[in-house]
Every structure is written in structure tokens, then in C-alpha cells.
C-alpha positions as CSV (number, residue, x, y, z in Angstrom):
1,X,-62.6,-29.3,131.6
2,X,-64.7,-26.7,133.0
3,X,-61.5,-25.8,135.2
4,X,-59.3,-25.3,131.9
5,X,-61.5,-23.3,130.2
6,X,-61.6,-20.9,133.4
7,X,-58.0,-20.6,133.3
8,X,-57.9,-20.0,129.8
9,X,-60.5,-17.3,130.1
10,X,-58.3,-15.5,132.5
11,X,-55.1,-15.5,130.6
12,X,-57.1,-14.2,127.7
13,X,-58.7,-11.2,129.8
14,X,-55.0,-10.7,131.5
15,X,-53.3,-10.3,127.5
16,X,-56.3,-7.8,126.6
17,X,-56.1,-6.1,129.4
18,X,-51.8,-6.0,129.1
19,X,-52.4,-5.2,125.5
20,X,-54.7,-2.4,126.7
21,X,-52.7,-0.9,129.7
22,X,-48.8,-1.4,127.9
23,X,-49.4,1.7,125.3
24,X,-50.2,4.1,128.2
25,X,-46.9,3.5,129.8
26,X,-44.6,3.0,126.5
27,X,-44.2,6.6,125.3
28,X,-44.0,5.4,121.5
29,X,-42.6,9.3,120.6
30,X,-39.2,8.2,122.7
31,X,-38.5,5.6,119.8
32,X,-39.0,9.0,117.3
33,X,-35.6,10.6,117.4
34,X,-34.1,6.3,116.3
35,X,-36.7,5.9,113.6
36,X,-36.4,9.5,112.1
37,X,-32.4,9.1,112.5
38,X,-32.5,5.2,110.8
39,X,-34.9,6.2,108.2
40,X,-32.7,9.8,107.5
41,X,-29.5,7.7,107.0
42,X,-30.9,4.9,104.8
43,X,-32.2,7.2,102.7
44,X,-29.8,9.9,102.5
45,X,-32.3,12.7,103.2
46,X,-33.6,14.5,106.3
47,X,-36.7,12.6,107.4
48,X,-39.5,14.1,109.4
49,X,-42.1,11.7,112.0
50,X,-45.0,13.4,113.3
51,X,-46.5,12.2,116.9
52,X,-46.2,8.2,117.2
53,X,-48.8,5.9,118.8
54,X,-48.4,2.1,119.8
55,X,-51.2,-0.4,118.9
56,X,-50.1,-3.7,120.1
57,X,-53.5,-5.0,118.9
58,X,-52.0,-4.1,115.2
59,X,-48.6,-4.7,116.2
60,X,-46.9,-1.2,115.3
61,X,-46.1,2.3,115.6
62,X,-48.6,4.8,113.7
63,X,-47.3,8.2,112.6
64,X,-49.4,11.2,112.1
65,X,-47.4,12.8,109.0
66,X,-44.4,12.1,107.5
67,X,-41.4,14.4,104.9
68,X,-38.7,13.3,103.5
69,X,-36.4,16.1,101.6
70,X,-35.9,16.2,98.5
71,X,-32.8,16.6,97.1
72,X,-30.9,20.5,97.5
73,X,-29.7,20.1,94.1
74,X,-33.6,20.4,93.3
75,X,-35.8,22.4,95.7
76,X,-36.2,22.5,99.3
77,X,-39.5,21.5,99.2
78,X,-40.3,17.8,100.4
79,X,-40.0,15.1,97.9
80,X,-42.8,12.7,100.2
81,X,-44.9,14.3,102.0
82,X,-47.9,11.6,103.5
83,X,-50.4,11.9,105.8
84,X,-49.8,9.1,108.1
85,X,-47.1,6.7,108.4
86,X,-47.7,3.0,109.6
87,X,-44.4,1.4,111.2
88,X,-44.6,-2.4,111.9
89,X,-42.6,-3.6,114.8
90,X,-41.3,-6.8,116.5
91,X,-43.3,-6.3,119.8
92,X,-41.3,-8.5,121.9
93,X,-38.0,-6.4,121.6
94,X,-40.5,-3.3,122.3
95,X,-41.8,-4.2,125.4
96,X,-39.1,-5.7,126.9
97,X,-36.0,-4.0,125.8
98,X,-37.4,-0.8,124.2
99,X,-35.7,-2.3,120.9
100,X,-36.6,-0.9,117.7
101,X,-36.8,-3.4,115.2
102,X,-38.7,-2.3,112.0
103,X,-40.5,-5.2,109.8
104,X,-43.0,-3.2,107.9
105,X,-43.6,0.4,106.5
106,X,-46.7,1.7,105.6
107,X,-47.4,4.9,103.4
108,X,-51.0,6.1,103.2
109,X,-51.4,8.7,101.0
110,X,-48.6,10.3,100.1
111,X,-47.4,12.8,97.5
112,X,-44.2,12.1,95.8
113,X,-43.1,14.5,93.2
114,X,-40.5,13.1,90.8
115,X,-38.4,16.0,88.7
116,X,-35.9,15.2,86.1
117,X,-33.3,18.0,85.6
118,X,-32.6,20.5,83.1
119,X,-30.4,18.8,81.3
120,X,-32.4,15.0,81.7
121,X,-29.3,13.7,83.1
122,X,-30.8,13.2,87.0
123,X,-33.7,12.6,88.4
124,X,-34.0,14.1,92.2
125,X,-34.4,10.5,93.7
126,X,-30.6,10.0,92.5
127,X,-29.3,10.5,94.7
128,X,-31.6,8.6,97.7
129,X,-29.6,6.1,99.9
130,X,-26.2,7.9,98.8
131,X,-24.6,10.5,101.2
132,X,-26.3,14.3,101.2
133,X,-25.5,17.4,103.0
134,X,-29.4,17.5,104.3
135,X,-28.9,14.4,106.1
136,X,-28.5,14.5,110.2
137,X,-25.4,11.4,109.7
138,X,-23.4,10.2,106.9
139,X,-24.9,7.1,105.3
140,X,-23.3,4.0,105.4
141,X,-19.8,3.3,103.9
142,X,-20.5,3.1,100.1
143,X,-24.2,4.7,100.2
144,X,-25.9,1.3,101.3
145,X,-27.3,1.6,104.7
146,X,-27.9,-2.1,106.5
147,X,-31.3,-1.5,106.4
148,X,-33.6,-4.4,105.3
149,X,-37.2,-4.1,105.5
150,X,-40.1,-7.3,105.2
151,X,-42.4,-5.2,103.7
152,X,-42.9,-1.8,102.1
153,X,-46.2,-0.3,101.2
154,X,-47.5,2.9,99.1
155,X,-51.6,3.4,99.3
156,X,-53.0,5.3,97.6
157,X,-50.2,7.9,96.5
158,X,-50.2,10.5,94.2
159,X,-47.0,11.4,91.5
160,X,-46.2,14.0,90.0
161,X,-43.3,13.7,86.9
162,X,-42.1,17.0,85.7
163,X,-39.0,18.4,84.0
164,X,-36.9,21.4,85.3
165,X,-36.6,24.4,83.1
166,X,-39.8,23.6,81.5
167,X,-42.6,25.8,81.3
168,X,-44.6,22.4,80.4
169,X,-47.7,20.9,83.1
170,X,-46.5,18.4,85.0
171,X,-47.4,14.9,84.6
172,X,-49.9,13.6,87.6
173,X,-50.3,9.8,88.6
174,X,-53.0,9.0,90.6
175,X,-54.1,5.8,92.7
176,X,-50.4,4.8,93.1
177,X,-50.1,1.5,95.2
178,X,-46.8,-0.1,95.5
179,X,-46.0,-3.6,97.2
180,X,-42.3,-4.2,98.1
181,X,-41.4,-7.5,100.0
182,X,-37.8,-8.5,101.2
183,X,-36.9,-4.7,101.3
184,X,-32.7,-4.0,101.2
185,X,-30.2,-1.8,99.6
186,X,-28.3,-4.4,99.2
187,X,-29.5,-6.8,97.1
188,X,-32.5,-7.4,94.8
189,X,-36.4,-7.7,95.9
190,X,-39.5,-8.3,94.4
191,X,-42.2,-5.7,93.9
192,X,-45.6,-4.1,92.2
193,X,-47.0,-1.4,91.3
194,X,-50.3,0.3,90.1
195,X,-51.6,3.4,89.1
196,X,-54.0,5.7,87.4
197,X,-52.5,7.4,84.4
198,X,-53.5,10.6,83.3
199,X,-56.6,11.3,81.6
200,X,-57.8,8.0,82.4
201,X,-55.6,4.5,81.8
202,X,-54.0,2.0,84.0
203,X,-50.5,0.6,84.5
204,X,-49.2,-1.9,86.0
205,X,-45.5,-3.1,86.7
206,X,-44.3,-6.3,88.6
207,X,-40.9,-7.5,88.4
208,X,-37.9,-7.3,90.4
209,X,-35.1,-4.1,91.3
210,X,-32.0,-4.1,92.9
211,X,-29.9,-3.9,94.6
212,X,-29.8,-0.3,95.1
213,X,-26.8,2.2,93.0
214,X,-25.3,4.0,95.9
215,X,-24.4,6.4,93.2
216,X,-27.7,7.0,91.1
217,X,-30.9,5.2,92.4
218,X,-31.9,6.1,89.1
219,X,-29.6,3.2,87.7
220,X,-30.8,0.7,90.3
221,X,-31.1,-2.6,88.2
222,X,-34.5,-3.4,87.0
223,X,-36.5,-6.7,85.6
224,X,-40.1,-5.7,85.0
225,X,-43.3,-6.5,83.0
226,X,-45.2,-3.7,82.0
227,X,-49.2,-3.6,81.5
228,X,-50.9,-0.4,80.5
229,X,-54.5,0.1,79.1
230,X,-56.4,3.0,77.8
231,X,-53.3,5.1,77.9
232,X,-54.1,8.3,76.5
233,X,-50.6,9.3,74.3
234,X,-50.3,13.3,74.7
235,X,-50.8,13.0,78.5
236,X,-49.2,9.9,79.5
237,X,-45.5,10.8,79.1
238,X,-44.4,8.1,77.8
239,X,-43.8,9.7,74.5
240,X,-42.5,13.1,73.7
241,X,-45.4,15.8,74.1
242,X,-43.4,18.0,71.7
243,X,-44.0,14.9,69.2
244,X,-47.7,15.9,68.6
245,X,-48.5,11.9,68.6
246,X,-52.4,11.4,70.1
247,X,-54.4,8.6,70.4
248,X,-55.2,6.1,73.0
249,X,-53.6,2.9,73.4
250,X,-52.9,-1.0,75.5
251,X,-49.5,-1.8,75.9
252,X,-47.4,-4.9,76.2
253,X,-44.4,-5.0,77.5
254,X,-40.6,-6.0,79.2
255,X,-37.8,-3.8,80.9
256,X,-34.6,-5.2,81.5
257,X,-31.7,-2.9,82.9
258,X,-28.5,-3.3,84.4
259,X,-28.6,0.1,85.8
260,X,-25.9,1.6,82.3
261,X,-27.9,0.0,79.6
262,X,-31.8,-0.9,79.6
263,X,-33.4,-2.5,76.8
264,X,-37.1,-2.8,76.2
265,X,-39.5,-3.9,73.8
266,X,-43.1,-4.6,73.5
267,X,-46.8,-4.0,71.2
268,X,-48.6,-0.9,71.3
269,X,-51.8,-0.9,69.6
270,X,-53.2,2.6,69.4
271,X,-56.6,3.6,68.1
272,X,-57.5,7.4,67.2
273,X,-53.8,7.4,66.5
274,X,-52.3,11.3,65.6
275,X,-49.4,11.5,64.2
276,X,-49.3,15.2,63.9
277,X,-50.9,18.1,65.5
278,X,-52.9,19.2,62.3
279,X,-53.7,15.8,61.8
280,X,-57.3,14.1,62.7
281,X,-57.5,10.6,64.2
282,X,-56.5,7.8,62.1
283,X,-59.6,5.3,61.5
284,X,-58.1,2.3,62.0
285,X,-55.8,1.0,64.8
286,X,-52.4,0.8,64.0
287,X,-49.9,-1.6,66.1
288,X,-46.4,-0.8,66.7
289,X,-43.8,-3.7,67.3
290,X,-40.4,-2.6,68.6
291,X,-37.5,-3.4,70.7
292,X,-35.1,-0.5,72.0
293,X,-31.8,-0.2,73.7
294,X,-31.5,2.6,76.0
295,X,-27.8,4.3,77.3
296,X,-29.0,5.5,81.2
297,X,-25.6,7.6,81.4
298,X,-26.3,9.7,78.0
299,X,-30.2,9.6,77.7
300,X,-29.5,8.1,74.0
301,X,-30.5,4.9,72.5
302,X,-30.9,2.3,69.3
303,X,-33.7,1.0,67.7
304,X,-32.6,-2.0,66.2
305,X,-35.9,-3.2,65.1
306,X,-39.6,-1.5,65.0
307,X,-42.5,-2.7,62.8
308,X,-45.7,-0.1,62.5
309,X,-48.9,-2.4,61.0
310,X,-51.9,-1.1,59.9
311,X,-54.1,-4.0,58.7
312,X,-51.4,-5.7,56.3
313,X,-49.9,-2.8,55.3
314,X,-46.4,-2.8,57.3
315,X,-43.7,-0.4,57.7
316,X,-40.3,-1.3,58.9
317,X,-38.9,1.4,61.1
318,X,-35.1,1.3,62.6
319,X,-32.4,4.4,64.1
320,X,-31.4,5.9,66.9
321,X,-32.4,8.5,69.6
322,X,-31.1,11.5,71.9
323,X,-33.7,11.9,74.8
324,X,-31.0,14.1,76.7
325,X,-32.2,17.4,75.9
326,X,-35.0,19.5,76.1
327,X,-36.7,18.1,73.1
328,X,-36.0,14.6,71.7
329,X,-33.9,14.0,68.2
330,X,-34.3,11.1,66.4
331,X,-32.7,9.4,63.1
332,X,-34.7,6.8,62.0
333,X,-35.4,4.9,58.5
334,X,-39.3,3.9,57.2
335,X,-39.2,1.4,54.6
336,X,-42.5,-0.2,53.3
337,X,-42.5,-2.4,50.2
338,X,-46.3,-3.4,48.7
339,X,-48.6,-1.9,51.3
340,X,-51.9,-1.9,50.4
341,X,-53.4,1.3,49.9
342,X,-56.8,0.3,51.1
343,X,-55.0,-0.7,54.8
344,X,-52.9,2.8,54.6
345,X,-55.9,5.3,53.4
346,X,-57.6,5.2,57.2
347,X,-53.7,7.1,58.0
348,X,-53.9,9.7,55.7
349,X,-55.7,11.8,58.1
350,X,-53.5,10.7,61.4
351,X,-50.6,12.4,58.7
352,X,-52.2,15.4,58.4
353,X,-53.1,14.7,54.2
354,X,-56.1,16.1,53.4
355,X,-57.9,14.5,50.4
356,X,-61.2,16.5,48.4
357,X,-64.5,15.9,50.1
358,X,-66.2,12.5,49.5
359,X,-62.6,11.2,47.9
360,X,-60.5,8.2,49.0
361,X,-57.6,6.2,47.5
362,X,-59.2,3.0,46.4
363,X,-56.7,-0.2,45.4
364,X,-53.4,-0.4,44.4
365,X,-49.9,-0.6,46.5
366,X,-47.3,2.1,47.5
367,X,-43.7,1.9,48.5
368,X,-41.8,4.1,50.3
369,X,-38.6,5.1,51.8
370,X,-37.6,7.8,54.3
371,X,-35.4,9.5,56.6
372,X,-37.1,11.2,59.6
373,X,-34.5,13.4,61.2
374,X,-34.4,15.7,63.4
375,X,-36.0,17.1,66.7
376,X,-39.8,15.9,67.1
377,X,-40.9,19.3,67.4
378,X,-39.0,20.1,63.8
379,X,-38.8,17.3,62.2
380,X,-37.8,16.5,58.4
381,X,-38.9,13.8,56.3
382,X,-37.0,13.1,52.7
383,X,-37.8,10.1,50.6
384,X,-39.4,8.6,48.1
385,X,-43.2,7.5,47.4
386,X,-44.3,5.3,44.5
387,X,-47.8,4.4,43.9
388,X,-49.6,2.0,41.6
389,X,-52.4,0.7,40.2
390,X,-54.6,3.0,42.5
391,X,-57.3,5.0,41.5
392,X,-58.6,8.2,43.1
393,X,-62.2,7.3,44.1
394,X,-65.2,10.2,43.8
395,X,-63.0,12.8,42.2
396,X,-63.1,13.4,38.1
397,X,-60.1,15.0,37.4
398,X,-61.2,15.5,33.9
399,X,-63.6,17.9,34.6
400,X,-61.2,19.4,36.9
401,X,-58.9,20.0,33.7
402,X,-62.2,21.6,31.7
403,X,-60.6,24.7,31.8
404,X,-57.5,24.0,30.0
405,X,-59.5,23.6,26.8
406,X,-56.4,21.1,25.2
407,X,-57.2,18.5,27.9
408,X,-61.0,19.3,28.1
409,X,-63.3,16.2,27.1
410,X,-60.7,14.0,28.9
411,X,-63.1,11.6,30.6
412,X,-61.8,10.2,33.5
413,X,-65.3,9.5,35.1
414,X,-66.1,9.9,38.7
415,X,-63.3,7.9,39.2
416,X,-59.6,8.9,38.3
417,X,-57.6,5.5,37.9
418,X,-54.0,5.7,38.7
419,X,-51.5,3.9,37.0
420,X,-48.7,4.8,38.9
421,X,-47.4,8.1,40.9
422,X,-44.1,8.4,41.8
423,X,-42.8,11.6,43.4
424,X,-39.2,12.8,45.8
425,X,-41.1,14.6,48.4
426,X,-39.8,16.7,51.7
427,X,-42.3,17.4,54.4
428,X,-41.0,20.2,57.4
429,X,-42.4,22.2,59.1
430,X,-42.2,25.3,56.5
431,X,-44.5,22.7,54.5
432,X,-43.9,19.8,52.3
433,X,-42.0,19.7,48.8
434,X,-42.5,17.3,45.8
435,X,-40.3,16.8,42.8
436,X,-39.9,14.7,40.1
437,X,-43.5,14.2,40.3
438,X,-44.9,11.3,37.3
439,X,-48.0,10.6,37.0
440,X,-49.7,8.7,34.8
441,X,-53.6,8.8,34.3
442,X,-54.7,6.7,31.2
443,X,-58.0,8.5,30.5
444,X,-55.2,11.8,30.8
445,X,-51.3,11.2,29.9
446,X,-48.5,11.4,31.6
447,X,-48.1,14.5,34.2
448,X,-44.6,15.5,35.0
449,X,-43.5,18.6,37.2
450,X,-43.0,20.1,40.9
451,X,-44.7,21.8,43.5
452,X,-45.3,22.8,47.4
453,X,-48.3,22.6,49.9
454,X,-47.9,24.9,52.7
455,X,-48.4,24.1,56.1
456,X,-51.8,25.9,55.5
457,X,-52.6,22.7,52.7
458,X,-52.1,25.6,49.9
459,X,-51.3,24.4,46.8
460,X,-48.2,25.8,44.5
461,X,-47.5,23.1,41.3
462,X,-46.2,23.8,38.2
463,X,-47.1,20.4,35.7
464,X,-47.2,19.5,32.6
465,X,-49.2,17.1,30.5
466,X,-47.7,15.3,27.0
467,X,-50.7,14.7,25.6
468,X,-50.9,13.5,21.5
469,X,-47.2,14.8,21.5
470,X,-47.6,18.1,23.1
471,X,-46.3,19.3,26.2
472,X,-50.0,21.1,28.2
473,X,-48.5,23.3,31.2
474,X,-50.9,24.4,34.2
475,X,-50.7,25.2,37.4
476,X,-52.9,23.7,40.7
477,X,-53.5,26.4,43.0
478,X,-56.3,26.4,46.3
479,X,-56.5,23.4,48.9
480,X,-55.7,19.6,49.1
481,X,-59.3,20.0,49.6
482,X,-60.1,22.0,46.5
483,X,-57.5,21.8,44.0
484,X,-58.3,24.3,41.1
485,X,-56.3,23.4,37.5
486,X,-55.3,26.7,35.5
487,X,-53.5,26.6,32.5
488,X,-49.9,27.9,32.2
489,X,-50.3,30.5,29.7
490,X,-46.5,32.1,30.4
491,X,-45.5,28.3,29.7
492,X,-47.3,27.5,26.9
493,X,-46.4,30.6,24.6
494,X,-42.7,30.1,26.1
495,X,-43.1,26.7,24.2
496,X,-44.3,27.8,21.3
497,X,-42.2,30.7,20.6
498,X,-38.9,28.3,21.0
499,X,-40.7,25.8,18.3
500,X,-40.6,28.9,16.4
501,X,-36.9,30.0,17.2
502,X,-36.3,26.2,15.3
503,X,-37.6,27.3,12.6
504,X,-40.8,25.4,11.9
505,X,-41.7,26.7,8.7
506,X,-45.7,24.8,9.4
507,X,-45.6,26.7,13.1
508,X,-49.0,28.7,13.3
509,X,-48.7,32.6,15.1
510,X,-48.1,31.5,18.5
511,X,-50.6,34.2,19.7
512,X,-53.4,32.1,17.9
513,X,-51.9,28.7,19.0
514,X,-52.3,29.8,22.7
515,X,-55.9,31.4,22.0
516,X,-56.9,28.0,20.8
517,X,-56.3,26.5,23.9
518,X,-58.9,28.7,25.9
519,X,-61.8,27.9,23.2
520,X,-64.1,25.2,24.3
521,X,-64.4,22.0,21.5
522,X,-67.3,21.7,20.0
523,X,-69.5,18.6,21.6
């Protein structure tokens, strides 16, 4: 026994020592000019291996530095640049018949910067394991190099998404850890991936790609879930910057592509939500249902079906998209029948409507219907709003209308109940427009008429109120925060010099008529 153990002893000291003594007389940087000249044509760019060492005790080659080009089309900067490269090899084939068989790659640390063109039809990783001019060989026939790989790691990388021609900051991924097993161009294989997202947030993706689109990597087929939390909207880039949209939010998700057509859908659920840049946080989260089908080829794409909930108030969304330019268009349609105006009031904000201090809708229901169309930057909203059985809580419009001494002693109280509102409004960027406005305020009348508020929230309305069979016009000037109610004097002696042109032999001097309405009522 003793004897066996001897002899085992020995052959254990003789492999150390072998594993020891073989690096210092393999030269691992002859095997360079193979792996730089295998990894150059599977890819399609020029690929650059700093000084190689063998470790047989971790069974492969170590690189200091590695580049890989990016595409000419794009810069001639490097589109991976990492600081050391880890090569796994079959040793066997090494040692014996200097035979390079590759079974694992290892990136630590790399940058990759990812750049979409001009136009968003190409990305500058197109075009990787297809034939380019900054390669030392033509790839294999058809763009797919015989090149199969166990494993395939990213540690710790950094990203960086950006779009050319854009004077925007590029987008910066941090923490980026990808897991590929079963590696090939030719066929599908597993992977996942992890990052940081910008300004905080994680995501994560696991599914399946391939096999590669000699043509377009872009268009590679994909079968993913999608995991993000704490995504911060503006930064993130999945939406739009131009959009304004802020907010943080967890998202659910699937991706399915057949590298021409991908379609996707998912819950967000976004609090602090934005909606636009003069807008302030909506205080309540808002959840976003949707499913989307997306053309690769012309960067456009449906949505058949999108549901935006806030509490049980529920807005049904549905259009298309064109992503292929600069700025995104869209033509969508909002429909929402019987929402609750106590669920919608946290939005007003995230909308950018400003109500006077203290005040809040209370109660009541509101339908709607738009079209949002246009580029997000620009866009333009036309529809129609109908509110009822609401009431305007902390704001007395009656003793807003105590100047306009016809509707003074109109006591609304602190309160001002709402029995319906009903308006055609526009909202653009020059500011938003409302017309055919009726409103009707018990304590008041009915309120008919038209008016503007200016992307400052200045007010411009001409109205009028019937009240006891007369027609009361005024004007609201100042803020959506302080509305201030002036009478109409042009309008009201306008009115009552055509009752006189009818010849209304009991019609008082209209000079006194409209002096009467200044004069306060006696208490």
C-alpha cells in the first residue's frame, strides 16, 4: 500500500513539474498570428491579440489586450477594446501537435461602443461575421465562418449606445456580464445577460439568438425574456428622449424576432411618471399594458393593443410608429370611457395641467377621445373631453365671479360642483385650444364659449353665462393657477344694442343697462 502511494506521489510531482516546465518551452505568441487570423475571419473585422501566455494549470491562453474594428462605414476607432482576453484551449492538441482548438473565450473588461446610423437603418455591429474590407481574409462562403465556440464570456463590460448625427449624450451601460454557451454562426444558442442601466436600474435578458444573419447581425433571430428594475425613463433609452416622458419604472417583458419582424409585449409600471417636460411627477403609479409589432427593415411598427391604468381609471391606447428617423412619429388613438376622476387627478400634473393652489377634482367620471399625432418632440393632440358629476374641490368660483356684479351672490361655496363639462380641445406645442366649451354649474348656469392657455399656462377665454334668461359675457385672463373673471363690457353692450336694433320698445338705455352690471347688489 505504502508502495502505491509512493508511486502515486511521483506521478503527481512529475505532472506538476511537466505542467510547470511545458509553458517555458511552448512560445504561446506563435499560436497569435492563427487566433488573430480565426477570430478576424469569424467576425469580419480586423482583430488585434496583445502578448499570449500558457497556463496549463487553468487550461488556456491569456491575452494582455484585445481590439476588434469597428465597422469603416462608422469610425476607425475600435468597436471592443478589453483589457485582457482569456482563450480556453484543448491542451492535448497543444502540447502534442501545436493544434489550436478554441473551447472558451473570455472578455474582462471590455468597452464596446454600439452606434446606430444617421438614418437608424444600421447599427455598426451589422455587419459582424459578414465579409469587410478591414478584414485580413474573406469570411466564409455566405458570411458564416465554421466557428463554434463552448463558451463565450463578457465580465464586467462597459456599453455605450449612441446615434450618429446626434449632438445627444450617449447612452452608458455599466456592469455588462454576458454568458453564451454552445457558441456558432450557424445555428441558435442559449445566452444571458446583465447590466447596470443608467442612472441606477438593472436588466436582465435570457433567452435564445440565432443563428447568426450573414447580412445584418442586427436581424439575427431572437427569443428573450426581459427583466428590468428601477429603470429611470429619460436615461434609459428605451423610450424616445425627445418624448420628455420621466419617471422610474419595473418592467416585464417577451421579445420574439425572426430577424424582419419582432414583436414584443409586456407591463411597465412607472412611478413619478412625466409625461411632459413642464409637467411634475404624477402621484400615483400608472401601469402600461401593451403588445407591439416591430418592422426591423423600416424601423416602423403597430400597436395593436396598449392599456395605460391608473388605479381603475383605464385608457385604451392603439396606432402605429416610425422609429426610422431622427425623432420618432407616432399615430395613435386614447379612448377612455367612465374613468374615475378621483384615480385620474394624481395625472393632472404628469400632463402638465396646473390646477389653483389647494384645488383638486373630487368625484365624478370623464370620457375621452384623441388622436396623438405627430413627432414626439411636436406632438398634437385633438379630441374630445366630457366630464360629469365632478365638483372642483377648495375653489369658490362664485366669489371668483364677484366682479361681474350680474353673477355676484352666486354661492357656489368652497366647493364648485360640476355637473358636466364638455369641451373639443387641441394641445401643441404653440399651447392648447378649447372650443365648444359647456359647462354647467348649478349654483351658476350654463357657461358656453372658447379660449387658449399658452404654453406659459396664460389664460385667453371668451364665455358666456345664461343666467335668468340673459346672456353674462366675461373673459378669464392670468394663470391655470390664478384665473381672474372680468366682465365683457365690449360684449355685453354689443348685446344690448342689437336687442335694441329689434325694436324692444321696454329696452332700457343700454349705457345704463351695462352700468348696472358693475354696481354691487345690495346684501
Amino acid at each position: 500500500m505504502k508502495r502505491i502511494l509512493k508511486i502515486l506521489a511521483i506521478i503527481v510531482g512529475v505532472l506538476i513539474v511537466i505542467a510547470i516546465a511545458i509553458p517555458f518551452f511552448i512560445d504561446a505568441n506563435t499560436f497569435r498570428p492563427k487566433l488573430e487570423a480565426e477570430l478576424t475571419d469569424a467576425l469580419g473585422r480586423q482583430v488585434k491579440v496583445g502578448n499570449l501566455s500558457l497556463s496549463l494549470l487553468s487550461g488556456g491562453v491569456s491575452a494582455d489586450d484585445i481590439s476588434i474594428a469597428d465597422d469603416p462605414a462608422f469610425s476607425k476607432s475600435a468597436f471592443v477594446q478589453a483589457k485582457s482576453l482569456k482563450v480556453g484551449v484543448e491542451m492535448i492538441p497543444l502540447i502534442f501537435s501545436k493544434t489550436l482548438n478554441v473551447t472558451e473565450l473570455t472578455l474582462k473588461q471590455p468597452e464596446i461602443n454600439l452606434v446606430k446610423s444617421e438614418n437608424g437603418e444600421k447599427w455598426n455591429f451589422s455587419s459582424l461575421g459578414g465579409n469587410n474590407t478591414s478584414a485580413s481574409k474573406p469570411a466564409a462562403s455566405g458570411g458564416n465562418p465554421n466557428l463554434s465556440v463552448a463558451k463565450l464570456n463578457v465580465n464586467d463590460g462597459r456599453l455605450t449606445v449612441s446615434r450618429a448625427g446626434l449632438n445627444e449624450k450617449p447612452r452608458v451601460y455599466d456592469k455588462v456580464n454576458i454568458e453564451v454557451t454552445h457558441f456558432s454562426f450557424a445555428s441558435s444558442f442559449p445566452f444571458k445577460m446583465t447590466a447596470q442601466l443608467p442612472v441606477d436600474g438593472s436588466l436582465k435578458i435570457q433567452g435564445k439568438a440565432g443563428p447568426i444573419d450573414a447580412n445584418n447581425a442586427a436581424r439575427t433571430p431572437l427569443e428573450a425574456k426581459v427583466t428590468v428594475q428601477k429603470m429611470n425613463l429619460a436615461a434609459s433609452g428605451f423610450i424616445d428622449s425627445a418624448a420628455g416622458i420621466s419617471g422610474v419604472a419595473d418592467y416585464e417583458g417577451t421579445v420574439a424576432s425572426d430577424g424582419h419582424e419582432a414583436k414584443t409585449n409586456g407591463t411597465l409600471k412607472a412611478t413619478n411618471l412625466q409625461v411632459v417636460q413642464k409637467g411634475s411627477p404624477a402621484g400615483k403609479p400608472v401601469q402600461v399594458t401593451y403588445t407591439v409589432t416591430h418592422d426591423l427593415a423600416k424601423e416602423t411598427g403597430s400597436i395593436p393593443q396598449c392599456e395605460i391604468a391608473m388605479g381603475k381609471a383605464v385608457a385604451h391606447v392603439n396606432g402605429t410608429y416610425d422609429a426610422h428617423g431622427k425623432v420618432t412619429s407616432i399615430n395613435l388613438k386614447l379612448k377612455g370611457q367612465n374613468m374615475p376622476v378621483d384615480d385620474l387627478e394624481a395625472m393632472l400634473p404628469a400632463l402638465g395641467v396646473i390646477l389653483p393652489p389647494k384645488s383638486k377634482l373630487k368625484g365624478g367620471t370623464l370620457n375621452t377621445t384623441m388622436a396623438i399625432v405627430g413627432p414626439v418632440d411636436k406632438l398634437v393632440t385633438v379630441g374630445t373631453v366630457k366630464l360629469e358629476n365632478s365638483a372642483l374641490a377648495n375653489f369658490n368660483l362664485g366669489a371668483k365671479l364677484s366682479a361681474i356684479s350680474a353673477l355676484s351672490g352666486k354661492n357656489t361655496g368652497n366647493d364648485t360642483t360640476i355637473q358636466n363639462f364638455s369641451s373639443d380641445v387641441r394641445v401643441a406645442p404653440d399651447g392648447t385650444k378649447a372650443d365648444n366649451i359647456n359647462l354647467t354649474v348649478p349654483a351658476i348656469g350654463v357657461v358656453t364659449g372658447a379660449g387658449t392657455v399658452s404654453p406659459a399656462n396664460e389664460l385667453a377665454f371668451q364665455l358666456n353665462a345664461a343666467v335668468g334668461g340673459m346672456g353674462i359675457p366675461f373673459t378669464v385672463a392670468g394663470t391655470t393657477a390664478d384665473p381672474k373673471f372680468v366682465p365683457d363690457v365690449k360684449g355685453i353692450a354689443t348685446g344690448l344694442l342689437k336687442g335694441l336694433g329689434k325694436g324692444n320698445a321696454n329696452q332700457q338705455n343700454p349705457v345704463n343697462s351695462v352700468m348696472d352690471l358693475f354696481k354691487k347688489k345690495p346684501q
